[in-house]
DRENDO-1510 file (C-alpha; in Angstrom, 1 decimal, always signed):
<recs>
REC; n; res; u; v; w
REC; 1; UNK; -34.7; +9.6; -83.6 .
REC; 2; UNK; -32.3; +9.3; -80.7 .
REC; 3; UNK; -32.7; +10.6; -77.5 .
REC; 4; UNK; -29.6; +11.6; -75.6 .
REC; 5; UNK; -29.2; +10.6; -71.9 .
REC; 6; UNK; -29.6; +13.6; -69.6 .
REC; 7; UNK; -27.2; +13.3; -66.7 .
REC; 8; UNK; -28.4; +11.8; -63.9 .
REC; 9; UNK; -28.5; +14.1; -60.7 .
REC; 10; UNK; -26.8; +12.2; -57.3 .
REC; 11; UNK; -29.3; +11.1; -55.0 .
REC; 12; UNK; -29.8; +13.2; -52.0 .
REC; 13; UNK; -29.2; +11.5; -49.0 .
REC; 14; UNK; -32.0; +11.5; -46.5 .
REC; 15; UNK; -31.2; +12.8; -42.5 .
REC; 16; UNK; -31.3; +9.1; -40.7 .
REC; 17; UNK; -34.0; +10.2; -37.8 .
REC; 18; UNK; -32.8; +11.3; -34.9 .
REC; 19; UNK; -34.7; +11.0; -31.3 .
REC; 20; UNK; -35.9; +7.8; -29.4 .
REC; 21; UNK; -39.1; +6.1; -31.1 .
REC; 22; UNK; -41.2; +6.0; -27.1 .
REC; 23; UNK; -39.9; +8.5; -24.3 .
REC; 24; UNK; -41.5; +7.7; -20.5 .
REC; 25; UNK; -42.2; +10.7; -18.2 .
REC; 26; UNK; -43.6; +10.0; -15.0 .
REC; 27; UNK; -43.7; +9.8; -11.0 .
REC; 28; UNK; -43.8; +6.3; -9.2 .
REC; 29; UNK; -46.9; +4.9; -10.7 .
REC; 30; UNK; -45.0; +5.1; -13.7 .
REC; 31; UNK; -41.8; +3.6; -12.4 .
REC; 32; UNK; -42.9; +1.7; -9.7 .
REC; 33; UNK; -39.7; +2.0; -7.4 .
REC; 34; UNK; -39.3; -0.7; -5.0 .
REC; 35; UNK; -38.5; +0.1; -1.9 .
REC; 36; UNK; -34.8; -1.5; -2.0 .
REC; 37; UNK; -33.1; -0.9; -5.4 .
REC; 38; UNK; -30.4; +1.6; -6.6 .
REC; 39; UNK; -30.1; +3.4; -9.7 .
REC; 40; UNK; -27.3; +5.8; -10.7 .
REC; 41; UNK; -29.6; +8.8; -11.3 .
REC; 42; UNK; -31.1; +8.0; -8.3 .
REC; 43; UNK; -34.1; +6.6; -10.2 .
REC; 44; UNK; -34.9; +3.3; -9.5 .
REC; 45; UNK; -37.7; +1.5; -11.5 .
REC; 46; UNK; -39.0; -1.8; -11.3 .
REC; 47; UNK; -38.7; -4.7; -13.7 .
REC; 48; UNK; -42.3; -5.0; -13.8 .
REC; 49; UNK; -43.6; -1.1; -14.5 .
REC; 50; UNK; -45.2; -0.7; -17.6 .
REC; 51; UNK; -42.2; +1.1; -19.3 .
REC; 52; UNK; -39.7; -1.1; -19.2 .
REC; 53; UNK; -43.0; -4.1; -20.1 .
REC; 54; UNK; -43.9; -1.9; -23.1 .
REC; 55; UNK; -40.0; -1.8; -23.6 .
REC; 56; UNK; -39.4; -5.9; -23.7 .
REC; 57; UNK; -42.9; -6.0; -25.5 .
REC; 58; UNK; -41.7; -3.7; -28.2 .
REC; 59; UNK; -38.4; -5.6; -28.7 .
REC; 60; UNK; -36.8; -1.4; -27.4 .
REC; 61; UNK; -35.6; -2.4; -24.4 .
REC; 62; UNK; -31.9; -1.6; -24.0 .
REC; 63; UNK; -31.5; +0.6; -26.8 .
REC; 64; UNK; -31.3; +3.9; -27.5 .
REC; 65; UNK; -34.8; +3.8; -28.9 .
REC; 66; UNK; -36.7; +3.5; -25.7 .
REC; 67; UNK; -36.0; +6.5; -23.2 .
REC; 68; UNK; -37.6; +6.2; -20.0 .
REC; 69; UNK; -36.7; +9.3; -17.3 .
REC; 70; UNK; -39.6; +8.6; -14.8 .
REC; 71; UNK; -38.8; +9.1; -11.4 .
REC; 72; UNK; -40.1; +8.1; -7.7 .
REC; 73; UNK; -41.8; +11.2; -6.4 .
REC; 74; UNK; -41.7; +13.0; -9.7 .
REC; 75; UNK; -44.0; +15.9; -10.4 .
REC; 76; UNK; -45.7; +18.3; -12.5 .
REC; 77; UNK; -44.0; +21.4; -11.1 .
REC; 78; UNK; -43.9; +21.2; -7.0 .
REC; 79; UNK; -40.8; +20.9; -5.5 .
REC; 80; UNK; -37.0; +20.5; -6.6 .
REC; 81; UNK; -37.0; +17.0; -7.5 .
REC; 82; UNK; -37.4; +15.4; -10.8 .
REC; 83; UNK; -39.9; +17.5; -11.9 .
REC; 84; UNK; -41.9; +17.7; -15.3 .
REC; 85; UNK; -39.2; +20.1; -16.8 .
REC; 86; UNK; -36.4; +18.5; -15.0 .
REC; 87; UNK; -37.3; +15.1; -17.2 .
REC; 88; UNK; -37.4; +16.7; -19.9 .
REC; 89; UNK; -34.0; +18.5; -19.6 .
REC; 90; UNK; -32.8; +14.7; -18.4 .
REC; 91; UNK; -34.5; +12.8; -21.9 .
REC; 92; UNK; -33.5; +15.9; -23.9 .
REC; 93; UNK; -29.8; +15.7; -22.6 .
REC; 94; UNK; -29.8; +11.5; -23.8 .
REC; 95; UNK; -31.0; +12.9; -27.4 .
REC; 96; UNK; -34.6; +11.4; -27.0 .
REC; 97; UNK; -36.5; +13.7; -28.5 .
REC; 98; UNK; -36.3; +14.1; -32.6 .
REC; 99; UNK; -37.3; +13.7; -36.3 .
REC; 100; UNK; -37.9; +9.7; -35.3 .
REC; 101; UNK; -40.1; +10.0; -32.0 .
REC; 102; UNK; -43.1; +8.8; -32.6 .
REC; 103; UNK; -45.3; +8.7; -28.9 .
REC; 104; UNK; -44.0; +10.5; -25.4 .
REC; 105; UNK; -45.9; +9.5; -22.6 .
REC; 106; UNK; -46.8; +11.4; -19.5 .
REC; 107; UNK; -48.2; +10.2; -16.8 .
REC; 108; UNK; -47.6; +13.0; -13.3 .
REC; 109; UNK; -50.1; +14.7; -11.3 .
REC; 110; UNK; -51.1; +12.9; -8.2 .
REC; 111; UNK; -47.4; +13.9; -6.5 .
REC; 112; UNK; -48.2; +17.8; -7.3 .
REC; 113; UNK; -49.7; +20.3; -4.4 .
REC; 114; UNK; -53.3; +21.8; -5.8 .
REC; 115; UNK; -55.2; +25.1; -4.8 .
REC; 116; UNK; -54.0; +26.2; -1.2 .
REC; 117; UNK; -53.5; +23.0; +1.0 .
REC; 118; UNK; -49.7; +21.9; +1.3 .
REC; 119; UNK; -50.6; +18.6; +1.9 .
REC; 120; UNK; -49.4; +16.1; -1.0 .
REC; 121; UNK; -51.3; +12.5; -1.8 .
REC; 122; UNK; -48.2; +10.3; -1.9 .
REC; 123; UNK; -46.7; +9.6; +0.8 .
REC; 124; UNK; -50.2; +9.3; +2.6 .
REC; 125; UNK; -49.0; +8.4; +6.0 .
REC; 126; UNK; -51.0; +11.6; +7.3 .
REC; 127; UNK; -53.8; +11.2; +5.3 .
REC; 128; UNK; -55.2; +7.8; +3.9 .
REC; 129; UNK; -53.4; +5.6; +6.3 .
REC; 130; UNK; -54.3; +8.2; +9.6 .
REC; 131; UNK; -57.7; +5.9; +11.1 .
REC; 132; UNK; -58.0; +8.5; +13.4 .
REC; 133; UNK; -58.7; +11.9; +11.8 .
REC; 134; UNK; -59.6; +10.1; +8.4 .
REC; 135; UNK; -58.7; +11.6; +4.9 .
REC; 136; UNK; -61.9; +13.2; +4.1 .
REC; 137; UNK; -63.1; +16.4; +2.7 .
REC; 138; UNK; -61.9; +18.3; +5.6 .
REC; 139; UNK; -58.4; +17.0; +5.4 .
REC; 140; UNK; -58.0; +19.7; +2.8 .
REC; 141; UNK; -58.0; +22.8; +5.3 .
REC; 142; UNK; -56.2; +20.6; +7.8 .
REC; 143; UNK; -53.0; +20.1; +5.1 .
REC; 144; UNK; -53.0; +16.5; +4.3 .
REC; 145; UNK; -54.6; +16.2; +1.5 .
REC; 146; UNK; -54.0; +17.9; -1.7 .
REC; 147; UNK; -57.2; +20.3; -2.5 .
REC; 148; UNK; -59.1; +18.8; -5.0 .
REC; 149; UNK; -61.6; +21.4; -6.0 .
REC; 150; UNK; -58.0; +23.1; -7.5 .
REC; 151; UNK; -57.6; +20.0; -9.7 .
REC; 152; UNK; -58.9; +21.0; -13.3 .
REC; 153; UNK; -58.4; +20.4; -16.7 .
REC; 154; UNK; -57.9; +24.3; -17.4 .
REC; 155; UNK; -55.1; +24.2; -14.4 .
REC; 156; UNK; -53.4; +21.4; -15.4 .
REC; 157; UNK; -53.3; +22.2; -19.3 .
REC; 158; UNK; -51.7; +25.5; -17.7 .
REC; 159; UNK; -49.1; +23.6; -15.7 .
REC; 160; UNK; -47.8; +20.8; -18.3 .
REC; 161; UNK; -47.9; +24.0; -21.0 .
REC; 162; UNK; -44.6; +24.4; -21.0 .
REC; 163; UNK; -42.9; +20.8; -21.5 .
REC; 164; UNK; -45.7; +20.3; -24.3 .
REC; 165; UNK; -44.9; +22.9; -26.2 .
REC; 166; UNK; -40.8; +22.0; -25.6 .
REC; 167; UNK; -41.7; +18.2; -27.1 .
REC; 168; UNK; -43.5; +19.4; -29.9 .
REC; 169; UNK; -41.3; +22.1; -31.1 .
REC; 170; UNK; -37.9; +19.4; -30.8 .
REC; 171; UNK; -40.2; +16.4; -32.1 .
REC; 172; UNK; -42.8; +17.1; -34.0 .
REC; 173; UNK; -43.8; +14.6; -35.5 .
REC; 174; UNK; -45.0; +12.6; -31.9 .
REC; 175; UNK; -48.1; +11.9; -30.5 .
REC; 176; UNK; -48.1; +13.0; -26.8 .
REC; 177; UNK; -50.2; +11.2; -24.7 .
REC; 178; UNK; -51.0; +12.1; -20.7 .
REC; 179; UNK; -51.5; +8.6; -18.9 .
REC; 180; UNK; -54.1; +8.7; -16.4 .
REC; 181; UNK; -54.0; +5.9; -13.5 .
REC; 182; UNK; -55.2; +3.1; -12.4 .
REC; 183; UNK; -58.3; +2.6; -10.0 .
REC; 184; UNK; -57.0; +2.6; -6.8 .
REC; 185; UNK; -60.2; +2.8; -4.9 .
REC; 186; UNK; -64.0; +2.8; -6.4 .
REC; 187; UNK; -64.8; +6.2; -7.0 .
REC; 188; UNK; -68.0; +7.4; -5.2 .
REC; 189; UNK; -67.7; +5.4; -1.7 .
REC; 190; UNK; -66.8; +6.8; +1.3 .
REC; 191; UNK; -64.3; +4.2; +2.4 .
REC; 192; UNK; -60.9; +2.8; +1.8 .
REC; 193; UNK; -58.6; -0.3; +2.6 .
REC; 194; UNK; -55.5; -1.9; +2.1 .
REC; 195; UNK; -53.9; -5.7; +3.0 .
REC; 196; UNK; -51.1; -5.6; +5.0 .
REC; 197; UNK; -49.0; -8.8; +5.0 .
REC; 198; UNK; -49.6; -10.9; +8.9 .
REC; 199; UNK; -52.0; -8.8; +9.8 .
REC; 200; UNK; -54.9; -8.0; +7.4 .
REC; 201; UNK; -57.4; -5.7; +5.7 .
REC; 202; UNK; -57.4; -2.0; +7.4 .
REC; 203; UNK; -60.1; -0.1; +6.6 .
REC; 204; UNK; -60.3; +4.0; +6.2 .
REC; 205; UNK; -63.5; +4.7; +7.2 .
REC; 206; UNK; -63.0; +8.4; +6.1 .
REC; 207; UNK; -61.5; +8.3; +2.3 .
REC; 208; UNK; -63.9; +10.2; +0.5 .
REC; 209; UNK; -61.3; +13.0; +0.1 .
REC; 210; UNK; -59.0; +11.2; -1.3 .
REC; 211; UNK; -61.3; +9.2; -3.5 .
REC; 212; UNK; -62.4; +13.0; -4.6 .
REC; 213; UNK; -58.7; +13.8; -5.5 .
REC; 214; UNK; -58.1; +11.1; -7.8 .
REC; 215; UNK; -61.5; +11.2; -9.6 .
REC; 216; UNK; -60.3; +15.1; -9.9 .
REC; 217; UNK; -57.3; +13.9; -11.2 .
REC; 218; UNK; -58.6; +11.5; -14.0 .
REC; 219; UNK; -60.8; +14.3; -15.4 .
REC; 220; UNK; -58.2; +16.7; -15.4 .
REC; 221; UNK; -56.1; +15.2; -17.4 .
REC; 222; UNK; -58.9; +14.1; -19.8 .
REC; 223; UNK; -59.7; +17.9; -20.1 .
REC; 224; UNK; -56.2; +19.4; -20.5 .
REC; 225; UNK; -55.7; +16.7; -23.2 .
REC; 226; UNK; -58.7; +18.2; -25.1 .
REC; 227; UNK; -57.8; +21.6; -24.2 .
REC; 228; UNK; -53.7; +21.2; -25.6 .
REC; 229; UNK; -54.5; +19.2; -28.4 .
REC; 230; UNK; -52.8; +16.0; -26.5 .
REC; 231; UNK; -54.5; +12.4; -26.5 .
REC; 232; UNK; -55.2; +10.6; -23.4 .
REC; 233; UNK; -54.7; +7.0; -22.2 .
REC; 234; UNK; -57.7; +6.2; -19.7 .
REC; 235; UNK; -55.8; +3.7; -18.0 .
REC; 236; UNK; -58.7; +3.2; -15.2 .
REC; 237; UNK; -61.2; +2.2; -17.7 .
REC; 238; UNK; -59.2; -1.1; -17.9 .
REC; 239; UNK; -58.3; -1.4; -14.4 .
REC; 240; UNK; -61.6; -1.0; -13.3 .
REC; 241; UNK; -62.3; -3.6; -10.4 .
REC; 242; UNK; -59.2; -4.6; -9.8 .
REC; 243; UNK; -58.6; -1.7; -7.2 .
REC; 244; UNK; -57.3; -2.3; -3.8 .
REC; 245; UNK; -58.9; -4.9; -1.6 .
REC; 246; UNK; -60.7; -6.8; -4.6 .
REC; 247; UNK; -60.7; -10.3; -5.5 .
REC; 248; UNK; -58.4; -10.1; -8.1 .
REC; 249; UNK; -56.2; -6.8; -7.3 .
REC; 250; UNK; -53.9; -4.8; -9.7 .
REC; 251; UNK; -52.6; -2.8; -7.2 .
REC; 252; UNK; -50.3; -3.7; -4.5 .
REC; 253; UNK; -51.1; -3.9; -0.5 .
REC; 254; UNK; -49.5; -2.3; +2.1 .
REC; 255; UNK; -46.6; -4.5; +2.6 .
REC; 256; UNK; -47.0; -7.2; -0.9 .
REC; 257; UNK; -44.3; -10.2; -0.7 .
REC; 258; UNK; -42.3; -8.5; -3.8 .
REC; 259; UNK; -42.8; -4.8; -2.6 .
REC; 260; UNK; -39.2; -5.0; -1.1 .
REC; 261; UNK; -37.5; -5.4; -4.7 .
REC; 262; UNK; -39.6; -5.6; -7.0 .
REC; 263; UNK; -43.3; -2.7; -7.2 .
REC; 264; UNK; -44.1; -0.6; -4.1 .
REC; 265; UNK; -46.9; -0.2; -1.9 .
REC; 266; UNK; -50.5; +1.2; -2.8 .
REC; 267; UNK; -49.1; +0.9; -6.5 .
REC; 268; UNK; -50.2; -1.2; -9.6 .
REC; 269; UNK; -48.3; -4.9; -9.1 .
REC; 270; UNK; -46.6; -6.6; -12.3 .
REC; 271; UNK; -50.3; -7.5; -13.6 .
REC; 272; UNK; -51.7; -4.0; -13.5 .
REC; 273; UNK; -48.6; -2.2; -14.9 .
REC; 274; UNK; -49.2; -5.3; -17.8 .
REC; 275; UNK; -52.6; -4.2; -18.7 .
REC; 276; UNK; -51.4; -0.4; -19.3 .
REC; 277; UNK; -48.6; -1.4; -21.7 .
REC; 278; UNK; -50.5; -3.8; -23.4 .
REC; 279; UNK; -53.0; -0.9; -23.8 .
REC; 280; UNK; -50.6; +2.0; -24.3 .
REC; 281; UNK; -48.7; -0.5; -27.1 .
REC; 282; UNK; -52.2; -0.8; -28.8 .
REC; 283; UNK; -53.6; +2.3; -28.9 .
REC; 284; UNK; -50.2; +3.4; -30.6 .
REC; 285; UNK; -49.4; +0.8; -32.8 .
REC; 286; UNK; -46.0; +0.0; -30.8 .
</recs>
């Protein structure tokens, strides 16, 4: 018996995918703006932040695959800069989000006003580095301090809502992660300090308030990952005791030797930012 060849159907050519494989939104822990730099969005970000690390690491860097928007004073949703939405306009507008992204990262928050003090954590001229009326608990009602007892998983799930629920629907098939940050400070003392270059250690005596605020932070952004169904990069968990002041710190002083051009003040050097995209490229398989 002979069987006659049925005709062959034409392949069907698959969609290539379309999207950047990692997109980068975040504030200036994320980019790490030196304090002399220029870029033409107005965006400067250092050589060393973890981004564009995770980028070189990942062999991304350069190409259309890597898409980092973060911004110097970006936030959540206060004020007109580059915030949360804004970013996502900006990476949506370069075609980074798609069929082929695979992880976008978040990391904003500590740059946001909370409850009803105006005062902001970043700069923290009025607050942190003010030896005279301190930054603690109080600083809330005075307006220099953000209010901490605001900061919650529940409103912070309600304030990121909206730019999860854009990245899922135009890339589904990502994992969207909220970075958290770095220790800074020990939570659960009372005091601060910070090296400044030719003339020392200066101590806040009064920094429980702000200590307060970035704990609040951390766990907020734990919760509203639980809460939206997001994951969660506990970045402090491997910065822990390399704060400020310690013997081996992962976060710059006051005034470091590279701040000028290269990392800024108060923010992770090029050895912190290391440790979060070596952890950010494992937990992801990047």
């Amino acid at each position: 018996m002979v069987l006659a060849a049925a005709p062959m159907a034409a392949p069907v050519a698959a969609n290539p995918p379309t999207g950047a494989k990692v997109v980068v939104l975040g504030d200036s822990f994320t980019a790490t703006a030196p304090v002399l730099g220029h870029a033409d969005d107005g965006c400067t970000r250092s050589p060393s932040s973890w981004p564009n690390q995770l980028a070189r690491d990942t062999r991304l860097a350069g190409s259309a695959q890597f898409v980092d928007v973060s911004c110097n004073g970006g936030t959540i949703d206060t004020g007109d800069g580059w915030t949360l939405v804004h970013q996502a306009r900006k990476a949506s507008a370069l075609g980074a989000f798609g069929t082929g992204t695979r992880v976008v990262l978040i990391q904003v928050g500590l740059n946001d006003v909370w409850g009803a003090s105006t005062g902001t954590a970043f700069p923290s001229t009025d607050c942190l580095l003010n030896v005279v009326a301190g930054c603690g608990f109080d600083a809330t009602e005075q307006h220099r301090l953000p209010d901490y007892r605001a900061v919650s998983g529940a409103n912070y799930a309600d304030r990121v809502r909206e730019v999860v629920t854009f990245v899922r629907y135009y890339a589904a098939g990502a994992r969207v992660a909220f970075v958290g940050y770095p220790e800074v400070f020990p939570s659960g003392q009372p005091t601060a300090c910070m090296d400044l270059a030719g003339v020392g250690r200066i101590v806040q005596p009064r920094a429980e308030g702000y200590i307060a605020y970035l704990d609040r932070i951390q766990e907020a952004q734990r919760e509203a990952a639980h809460l939206l169904g997001t994951e969660f990069v506990d970045v402090r968990a491997v910065t822990t005791g390399h704060g400020s002041c310690t013997d081996q710190p992962w976060v710059s002083g006051l005034d470091g030797a590279t701040s000028l051009f290269d990392g800024a003040p108060i923010h992770p050097n090029a050895q912190g930012n290391g440790a979060v995209a070596a952890q950010v490229r494992e937990r992801f398989g990047l």
